[in-house]
N, C-alpha and C positions, 0 to 999 in steps of 0.2 A: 274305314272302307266298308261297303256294303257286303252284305252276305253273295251278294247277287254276283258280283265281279269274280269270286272263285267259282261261279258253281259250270263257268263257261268252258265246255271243253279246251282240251290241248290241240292245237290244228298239227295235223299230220304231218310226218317228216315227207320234206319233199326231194332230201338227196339221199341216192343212197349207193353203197357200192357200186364202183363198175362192175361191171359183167367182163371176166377172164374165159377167153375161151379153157378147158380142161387142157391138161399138160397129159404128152405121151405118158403110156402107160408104164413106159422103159426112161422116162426123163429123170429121175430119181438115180440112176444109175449113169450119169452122164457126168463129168468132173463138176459143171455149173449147179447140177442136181443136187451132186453130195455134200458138197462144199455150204448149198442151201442147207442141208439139210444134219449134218452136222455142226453147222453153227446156229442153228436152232435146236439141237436136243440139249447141247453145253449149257441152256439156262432155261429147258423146260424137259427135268427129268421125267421118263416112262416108267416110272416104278413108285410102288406103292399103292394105295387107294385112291388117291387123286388121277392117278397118269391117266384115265380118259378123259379128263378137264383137259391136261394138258397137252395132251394128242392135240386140240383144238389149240390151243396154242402156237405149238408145231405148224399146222396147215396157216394158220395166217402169218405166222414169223415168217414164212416160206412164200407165199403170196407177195408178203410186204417189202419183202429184199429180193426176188427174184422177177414175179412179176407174175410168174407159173400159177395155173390153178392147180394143186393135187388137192385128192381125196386123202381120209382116212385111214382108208383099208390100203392108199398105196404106201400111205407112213407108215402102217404096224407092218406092214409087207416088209420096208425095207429094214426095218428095227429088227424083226425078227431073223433078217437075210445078216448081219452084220454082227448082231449080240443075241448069247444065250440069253434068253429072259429069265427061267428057271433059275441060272445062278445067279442074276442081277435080285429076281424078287429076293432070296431067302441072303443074298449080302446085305439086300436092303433091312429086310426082316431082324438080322442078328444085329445091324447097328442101331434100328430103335426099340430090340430088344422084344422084340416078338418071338411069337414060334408060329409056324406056317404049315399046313397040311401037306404034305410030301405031293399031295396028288394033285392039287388044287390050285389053279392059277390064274387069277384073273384078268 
């Protein structure tokens, strides 16, 4: 093969996501909401150093099974509305054996 044959660009993706309209700001709190959304944290835990990868996780498990668009800031909304984080980080922290700043949480 010639040199010439890779040097050709990649032609553009021509499909891409639909466009979800945004989900009430109160959808999350709705039986279909929760249900989305606890059967999406069950395999993309918020704790740790990763958990803002898998916040983005979250938001598409939730898209993908519901059909909903939520944000971000409505998942940590409702994580935080439902579970202490504090105790979740530092139970996370003693079982891989860390130690965490009392004050500090990210």
């Amino acid at each position: 093969m010639a040199s010439s044959e890779w040097s050709e660009p990649l032609p553009a993706p021509t499909e891409s996501l639909p466009s979800l309209p945004p989900a009430s700001p109160d959808w999350l709190s709705t039986p279909q909401g929760e249900l989305s959304f606890f059967r999406s944290i069950v395999c993309h835990r918020l704790v740790g150093p990763e958990k803002h990868f898998h916040v983005l996780a979250v938001v598409q498990d939730i898209r993908n099974h519901s059909g909903k668009s939520v944000d971000v800031d409505q998942v940590w909304e409702k994580y935080r509305e439902v579970y202490d984080e504090k105790v979740l980080e530092t139970t996370w922290a003693e079982q891989v054996g860390l130690s965490l700043s009392s004050d500090r949480i990210d």
